[in-house]
Backbone as numpy.savetxt, mean C-alpha at the origin, in Angstrom:
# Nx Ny Nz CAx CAy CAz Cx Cy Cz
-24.36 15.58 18.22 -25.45 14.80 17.66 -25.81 13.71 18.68
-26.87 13.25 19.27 -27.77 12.74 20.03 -27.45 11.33 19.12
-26.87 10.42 20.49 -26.32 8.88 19.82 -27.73 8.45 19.17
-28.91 8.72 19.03 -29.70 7.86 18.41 -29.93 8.18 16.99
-29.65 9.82 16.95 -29.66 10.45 15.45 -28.37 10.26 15.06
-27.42 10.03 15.44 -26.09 9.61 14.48 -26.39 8.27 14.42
-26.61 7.18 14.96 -27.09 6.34 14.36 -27.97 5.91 13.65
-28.59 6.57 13.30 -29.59 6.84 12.62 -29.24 7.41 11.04
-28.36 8.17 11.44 -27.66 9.03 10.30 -26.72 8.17 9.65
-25.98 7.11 10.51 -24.32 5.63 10.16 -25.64 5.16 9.17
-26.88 4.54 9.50 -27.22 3.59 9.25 -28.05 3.94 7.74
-28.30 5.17 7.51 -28.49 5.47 6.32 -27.48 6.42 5.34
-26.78 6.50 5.68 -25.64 7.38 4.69 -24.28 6.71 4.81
-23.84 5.92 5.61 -22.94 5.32 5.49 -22.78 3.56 5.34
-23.75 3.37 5.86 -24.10 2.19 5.74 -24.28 1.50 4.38
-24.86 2.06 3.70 -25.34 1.60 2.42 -23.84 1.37 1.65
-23.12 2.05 2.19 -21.48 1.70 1.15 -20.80 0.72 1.57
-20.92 -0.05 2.64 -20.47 -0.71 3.30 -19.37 -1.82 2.21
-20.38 -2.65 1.46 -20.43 -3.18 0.44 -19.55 -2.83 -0.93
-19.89 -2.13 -1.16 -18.91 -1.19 -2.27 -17.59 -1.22 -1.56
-17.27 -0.45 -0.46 -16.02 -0.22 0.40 -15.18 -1.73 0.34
-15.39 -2.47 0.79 -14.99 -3.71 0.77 -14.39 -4.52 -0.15
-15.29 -4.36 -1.38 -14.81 -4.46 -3.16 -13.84 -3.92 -2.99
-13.88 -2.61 -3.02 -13.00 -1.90 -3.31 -11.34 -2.21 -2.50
-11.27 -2.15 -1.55 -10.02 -2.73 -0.83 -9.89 -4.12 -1.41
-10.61 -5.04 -1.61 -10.07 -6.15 -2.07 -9.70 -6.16 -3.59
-10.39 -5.42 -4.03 -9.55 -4.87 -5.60 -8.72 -4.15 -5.70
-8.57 -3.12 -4.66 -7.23 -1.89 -5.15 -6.08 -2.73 -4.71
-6.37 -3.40 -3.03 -4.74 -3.92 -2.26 -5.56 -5.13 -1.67
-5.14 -6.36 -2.89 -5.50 -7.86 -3.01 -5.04 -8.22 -1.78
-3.59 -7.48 -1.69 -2.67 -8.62 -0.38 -2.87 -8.17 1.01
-3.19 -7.22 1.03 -3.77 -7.02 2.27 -4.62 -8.04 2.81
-4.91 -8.42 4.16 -5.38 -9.27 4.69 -6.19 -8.76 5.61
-6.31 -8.07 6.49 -7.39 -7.77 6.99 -8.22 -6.21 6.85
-9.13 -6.34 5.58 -9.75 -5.56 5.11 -10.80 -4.81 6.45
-11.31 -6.08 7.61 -12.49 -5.80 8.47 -11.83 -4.50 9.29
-10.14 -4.67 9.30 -9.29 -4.09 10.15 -9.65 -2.45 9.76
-9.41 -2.42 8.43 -9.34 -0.79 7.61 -10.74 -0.48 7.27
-11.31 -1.21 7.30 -13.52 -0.62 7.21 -13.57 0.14 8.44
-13.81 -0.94 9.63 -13.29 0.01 11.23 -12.76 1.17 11.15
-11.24 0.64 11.03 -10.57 2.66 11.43 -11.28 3.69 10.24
-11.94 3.01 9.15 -12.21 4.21 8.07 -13.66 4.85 9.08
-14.54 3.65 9.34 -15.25 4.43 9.74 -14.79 5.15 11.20
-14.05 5.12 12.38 -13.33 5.85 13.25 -12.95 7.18 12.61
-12.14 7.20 11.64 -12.12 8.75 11.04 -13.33 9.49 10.71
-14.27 8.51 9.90 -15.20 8.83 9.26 -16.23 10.05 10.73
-16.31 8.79 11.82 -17.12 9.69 12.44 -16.91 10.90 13.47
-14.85 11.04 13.76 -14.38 11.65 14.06 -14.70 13.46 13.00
-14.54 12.73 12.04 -14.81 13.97 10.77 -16.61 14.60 10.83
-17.36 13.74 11.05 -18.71 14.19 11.06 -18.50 14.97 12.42
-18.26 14.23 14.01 -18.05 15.46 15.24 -17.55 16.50 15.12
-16.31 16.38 14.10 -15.49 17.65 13.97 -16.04 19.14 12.96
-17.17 18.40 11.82 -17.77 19.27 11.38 -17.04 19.25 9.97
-16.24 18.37 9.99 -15.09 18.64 8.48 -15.40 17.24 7.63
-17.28 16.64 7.58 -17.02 16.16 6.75 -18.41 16.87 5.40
-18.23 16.42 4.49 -18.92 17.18 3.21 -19.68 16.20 3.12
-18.88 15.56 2.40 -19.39 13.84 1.29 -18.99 13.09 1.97
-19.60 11.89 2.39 -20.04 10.78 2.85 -18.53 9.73 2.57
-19.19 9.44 1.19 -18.80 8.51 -0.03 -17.66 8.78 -0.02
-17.17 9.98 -0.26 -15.99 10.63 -0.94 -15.31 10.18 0.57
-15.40 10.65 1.47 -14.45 10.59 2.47 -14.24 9.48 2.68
-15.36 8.32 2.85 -15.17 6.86 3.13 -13.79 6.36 1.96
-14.14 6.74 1.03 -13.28 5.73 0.11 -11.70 6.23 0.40
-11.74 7.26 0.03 -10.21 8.11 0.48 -9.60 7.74 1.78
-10.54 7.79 2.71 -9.59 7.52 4.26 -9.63 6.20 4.08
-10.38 5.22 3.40 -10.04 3.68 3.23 -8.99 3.48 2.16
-8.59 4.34 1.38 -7.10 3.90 0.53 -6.28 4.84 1.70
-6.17 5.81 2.34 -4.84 6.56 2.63 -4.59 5.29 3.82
-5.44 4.75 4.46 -5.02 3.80 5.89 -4.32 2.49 5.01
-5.03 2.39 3.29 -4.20 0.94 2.98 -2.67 1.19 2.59
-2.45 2.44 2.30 -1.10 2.68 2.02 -0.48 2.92 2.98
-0.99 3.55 3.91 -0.19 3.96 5.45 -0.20 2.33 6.14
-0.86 1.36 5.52 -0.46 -0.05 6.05 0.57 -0.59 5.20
0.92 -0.73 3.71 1.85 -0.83 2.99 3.40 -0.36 3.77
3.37 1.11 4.02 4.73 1.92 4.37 4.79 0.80 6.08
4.19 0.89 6.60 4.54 0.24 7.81 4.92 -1.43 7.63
4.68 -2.08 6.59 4.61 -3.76 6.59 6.38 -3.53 7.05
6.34 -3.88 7.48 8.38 -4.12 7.73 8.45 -5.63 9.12
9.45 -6.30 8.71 9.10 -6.89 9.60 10.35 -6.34 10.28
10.03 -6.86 11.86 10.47 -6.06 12.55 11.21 -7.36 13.99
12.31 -7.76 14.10 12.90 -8.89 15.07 12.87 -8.36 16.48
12.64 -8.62 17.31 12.48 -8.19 18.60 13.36 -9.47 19.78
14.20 -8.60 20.32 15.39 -9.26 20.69 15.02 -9.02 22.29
14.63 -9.98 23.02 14.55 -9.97 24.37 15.44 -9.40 25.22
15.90 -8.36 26.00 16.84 -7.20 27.08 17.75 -8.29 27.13
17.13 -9.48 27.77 18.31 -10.34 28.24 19.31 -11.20 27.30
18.64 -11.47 26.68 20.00 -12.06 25.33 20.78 -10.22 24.64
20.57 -9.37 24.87 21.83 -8.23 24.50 23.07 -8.39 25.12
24.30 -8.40 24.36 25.20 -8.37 25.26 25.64 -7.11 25.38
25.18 -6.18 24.81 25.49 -4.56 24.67 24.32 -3.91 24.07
23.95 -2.45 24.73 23.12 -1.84 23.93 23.68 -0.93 22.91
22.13 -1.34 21.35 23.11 -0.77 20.20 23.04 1.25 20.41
24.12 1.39 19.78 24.21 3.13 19.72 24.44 3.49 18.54
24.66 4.50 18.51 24.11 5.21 16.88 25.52 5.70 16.76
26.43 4.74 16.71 28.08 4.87 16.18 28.38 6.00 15.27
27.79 5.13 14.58 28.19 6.00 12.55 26.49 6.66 12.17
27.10 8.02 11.61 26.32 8.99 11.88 25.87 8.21 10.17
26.95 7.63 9.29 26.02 7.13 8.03 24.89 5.68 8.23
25.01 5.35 9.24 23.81 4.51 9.77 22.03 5.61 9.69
22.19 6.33 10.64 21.05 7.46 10.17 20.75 7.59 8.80
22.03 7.99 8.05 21.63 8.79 6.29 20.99 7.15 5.71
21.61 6.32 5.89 21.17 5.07 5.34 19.50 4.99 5.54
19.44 4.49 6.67 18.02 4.38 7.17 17.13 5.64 6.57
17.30 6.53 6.60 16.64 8.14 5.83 16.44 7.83 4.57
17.58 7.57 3.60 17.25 7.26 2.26 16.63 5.95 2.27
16.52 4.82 3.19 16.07 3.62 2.97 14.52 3.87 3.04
13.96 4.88 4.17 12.53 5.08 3.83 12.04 6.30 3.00
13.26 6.88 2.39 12.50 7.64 1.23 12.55 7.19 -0.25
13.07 6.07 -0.32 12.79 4.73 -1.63 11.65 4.33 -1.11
11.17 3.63 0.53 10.11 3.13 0.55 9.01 4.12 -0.15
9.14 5.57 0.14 8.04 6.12 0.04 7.78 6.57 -1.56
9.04 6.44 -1.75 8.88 6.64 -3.65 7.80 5.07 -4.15
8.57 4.19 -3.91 8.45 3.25 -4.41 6.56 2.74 -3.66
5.93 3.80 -2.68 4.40 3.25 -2.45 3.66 4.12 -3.12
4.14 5.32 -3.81 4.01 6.45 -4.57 3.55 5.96 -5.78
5.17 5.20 -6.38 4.75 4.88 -7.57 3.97 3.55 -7.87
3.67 2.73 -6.84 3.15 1.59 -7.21 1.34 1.77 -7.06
0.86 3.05 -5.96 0.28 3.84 -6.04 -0.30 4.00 -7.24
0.20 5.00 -7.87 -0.06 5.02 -9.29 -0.71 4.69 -10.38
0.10 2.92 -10.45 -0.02 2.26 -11.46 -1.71 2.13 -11.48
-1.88 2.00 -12.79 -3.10 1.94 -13.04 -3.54 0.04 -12.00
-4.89 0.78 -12.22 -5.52 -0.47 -10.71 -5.13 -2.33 -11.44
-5.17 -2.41 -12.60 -5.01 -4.03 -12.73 -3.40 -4.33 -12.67
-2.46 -3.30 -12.94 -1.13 -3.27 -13.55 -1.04 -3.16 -11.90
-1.38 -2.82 -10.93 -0.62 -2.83 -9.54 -0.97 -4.21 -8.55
-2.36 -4.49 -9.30 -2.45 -5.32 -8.77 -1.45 -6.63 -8.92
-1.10 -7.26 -9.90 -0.46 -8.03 -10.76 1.55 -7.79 -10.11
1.64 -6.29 -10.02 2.84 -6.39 -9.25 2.83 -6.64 -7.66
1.53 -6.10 -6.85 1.49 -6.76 -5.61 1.50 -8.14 -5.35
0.71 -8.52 -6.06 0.93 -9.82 -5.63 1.76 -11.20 -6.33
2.79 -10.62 -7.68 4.27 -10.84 -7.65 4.84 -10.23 -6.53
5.28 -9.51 -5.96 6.75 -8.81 -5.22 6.12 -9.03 -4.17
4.90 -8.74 -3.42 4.31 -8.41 -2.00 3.87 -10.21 -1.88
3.26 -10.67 -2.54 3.14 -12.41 -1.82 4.06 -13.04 -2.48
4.79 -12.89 -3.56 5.73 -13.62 -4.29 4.95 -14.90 -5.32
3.82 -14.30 -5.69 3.12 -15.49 -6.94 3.62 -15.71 -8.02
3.55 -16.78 -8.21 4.16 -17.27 -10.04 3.55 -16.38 -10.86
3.47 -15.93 -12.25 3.06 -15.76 -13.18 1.53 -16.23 -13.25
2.03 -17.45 -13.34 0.91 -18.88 -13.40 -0.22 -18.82 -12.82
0.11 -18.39 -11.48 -1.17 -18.08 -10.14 -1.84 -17.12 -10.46
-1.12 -15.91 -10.49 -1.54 -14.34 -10.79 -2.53 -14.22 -12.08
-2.24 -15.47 -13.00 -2.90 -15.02 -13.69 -4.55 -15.82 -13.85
-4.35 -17.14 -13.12 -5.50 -17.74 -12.58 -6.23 -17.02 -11.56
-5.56 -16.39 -10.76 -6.06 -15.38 -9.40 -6.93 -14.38 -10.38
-6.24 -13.60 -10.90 -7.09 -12.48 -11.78 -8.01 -13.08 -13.40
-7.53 -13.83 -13.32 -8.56 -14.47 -14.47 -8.19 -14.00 -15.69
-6.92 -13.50 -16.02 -6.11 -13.48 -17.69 -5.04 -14.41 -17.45
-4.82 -13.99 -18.64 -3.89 -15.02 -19.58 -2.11 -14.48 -18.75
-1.33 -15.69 -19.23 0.04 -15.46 -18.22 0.79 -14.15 -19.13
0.25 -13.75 -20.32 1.11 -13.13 -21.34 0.42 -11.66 -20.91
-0.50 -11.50 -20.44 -0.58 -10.11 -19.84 -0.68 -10.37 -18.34
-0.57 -10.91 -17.64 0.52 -10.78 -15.78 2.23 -10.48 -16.89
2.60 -10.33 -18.01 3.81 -10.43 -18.27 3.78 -8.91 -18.77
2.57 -8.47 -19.59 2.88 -7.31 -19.58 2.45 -6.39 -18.86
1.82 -6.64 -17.97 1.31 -5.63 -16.73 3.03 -5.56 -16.00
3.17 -6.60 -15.63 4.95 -6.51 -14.88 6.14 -5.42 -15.83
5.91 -5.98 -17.60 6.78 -4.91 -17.68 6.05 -3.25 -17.45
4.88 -3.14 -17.54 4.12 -1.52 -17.57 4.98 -1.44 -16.36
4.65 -1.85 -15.20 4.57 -1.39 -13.64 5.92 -1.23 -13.35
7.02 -2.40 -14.41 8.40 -2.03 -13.91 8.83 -0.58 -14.50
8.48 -0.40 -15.44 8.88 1.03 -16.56 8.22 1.79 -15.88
7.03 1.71 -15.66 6.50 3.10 -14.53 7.22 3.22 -13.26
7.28 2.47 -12.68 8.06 2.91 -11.34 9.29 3.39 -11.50
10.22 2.57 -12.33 11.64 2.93 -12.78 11.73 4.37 -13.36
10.40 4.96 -13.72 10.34 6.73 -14.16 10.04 7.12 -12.82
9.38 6.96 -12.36 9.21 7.51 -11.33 10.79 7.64 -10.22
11.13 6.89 -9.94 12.53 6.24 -9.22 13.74 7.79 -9.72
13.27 7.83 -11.58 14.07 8.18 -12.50 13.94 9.60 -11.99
12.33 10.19 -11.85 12.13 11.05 -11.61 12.70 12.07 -10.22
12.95 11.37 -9.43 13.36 11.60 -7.96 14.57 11.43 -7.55
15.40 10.76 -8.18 16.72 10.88 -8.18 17.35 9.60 -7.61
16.32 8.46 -7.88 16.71 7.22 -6.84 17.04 6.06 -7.95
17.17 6.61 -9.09 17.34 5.62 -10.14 18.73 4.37 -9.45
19.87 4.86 -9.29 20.84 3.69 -9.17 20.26 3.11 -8.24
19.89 3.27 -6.96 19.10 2.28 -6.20 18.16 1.05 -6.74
18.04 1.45 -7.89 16.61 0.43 -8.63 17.89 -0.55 -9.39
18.65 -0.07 -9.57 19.73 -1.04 -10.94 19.89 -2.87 -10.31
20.28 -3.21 -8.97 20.19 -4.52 -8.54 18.96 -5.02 -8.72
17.97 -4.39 -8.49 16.24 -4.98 -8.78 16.13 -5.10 -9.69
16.00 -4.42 -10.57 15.46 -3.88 -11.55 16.37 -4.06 -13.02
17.68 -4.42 -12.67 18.44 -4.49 -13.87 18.82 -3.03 -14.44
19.96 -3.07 -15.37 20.25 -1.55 -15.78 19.10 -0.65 -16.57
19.41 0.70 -16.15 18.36 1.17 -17.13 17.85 0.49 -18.93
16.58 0.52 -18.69 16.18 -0.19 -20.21 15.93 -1.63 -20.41
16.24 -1.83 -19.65 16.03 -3.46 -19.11 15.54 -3.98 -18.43
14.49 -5.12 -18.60 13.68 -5.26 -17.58 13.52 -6.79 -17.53
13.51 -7.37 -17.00 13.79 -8.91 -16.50 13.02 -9.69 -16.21
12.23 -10.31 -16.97 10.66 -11.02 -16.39 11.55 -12.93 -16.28
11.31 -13.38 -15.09 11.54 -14.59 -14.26 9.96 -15.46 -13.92
């Protein structure tokens, strides 16, 4: 496509969502912070998919590759310490082969647990992101979203009972018991 007719083409079929797109990330994943970051790469796929011939719908693709990049930003948040060569006094090695299994099951809880938070219906996830992911009071969360503190209380228990099935579902339940308290129990602080 001739750069003046694909632009031509951005500026009327994709363009117009621009707006919508934006809502939308700031309503599905509040805590995310740089939304301008994931509009960009959506549209980078977006027009990778039109060269490639594999796109249909416009709309449809925009919104989808703008949630799969916010969750593929979720699984990556880790923080990560970076130790300058010269302060090592030894380089680390992979001793104990249960160091590996650890780390393996440690990112297949992550991936349960972006699965199920995924899920949750859109106000009930929101309300747990930004308890667990910014760490907000009750109090805030519920001034932030504009209800009352007694449903940020029951959105927390929905989202804890949904995930904890889910968890339940996959076989990662005892992993949840220090968080989460024993099965059936759920702990609002």
């Amino acid at each position: 496509m001739p750069p003046s007719e694909q632009a031509r083409w951005f500026l009327e079929e994709v363009k117009p969502y621009e707006r919508a797109l934006r809502a939308y990330l700031q309503r599905r994943f509040p805590s995310l912070q740089d939304h301008d970051d994931l509009v960009q790469e959506t549209y980078v796929r977006l027009l990778r998919a039109k060269r490639e011939g594999r796109l249909t719908y416009t709309k449809a693709f925009l919104f989808t590759a703008a949630r799969n990049l916010a969750i593929d930003k979720f699984r990556r948040r880790k923080t990560t310490v970076l130790v300058p060569i010269g302060e090592l006094t030894e380089l680390p090695t992979l001793e104990k082969q249960t160091d590996m299994v650890e780390t393996l099951e440690h990112q297949q809880r992550l991936d349960v647990l972006t699965e199920a938070v995924a899920s949750l219906p859109q106000r009930c996830r929101q309300v747990m992101m930004l308890r667990h992911l910014d760490g907000l009071p009750y109090k805030d969360i519920a001034e932030r979203l504009g209800i009352s503190r007694e449903t940020v209380k029951v959105h927390m228990v929905k989202g804890v009972r949904d995930c904890i099935k889910i968890f339940r579902q996959r076989g990662f339940l005892d992993t949840l018991e220090p968080a989460f308290g024993k099965p059936g129990e759920t702990t609002l602080k």
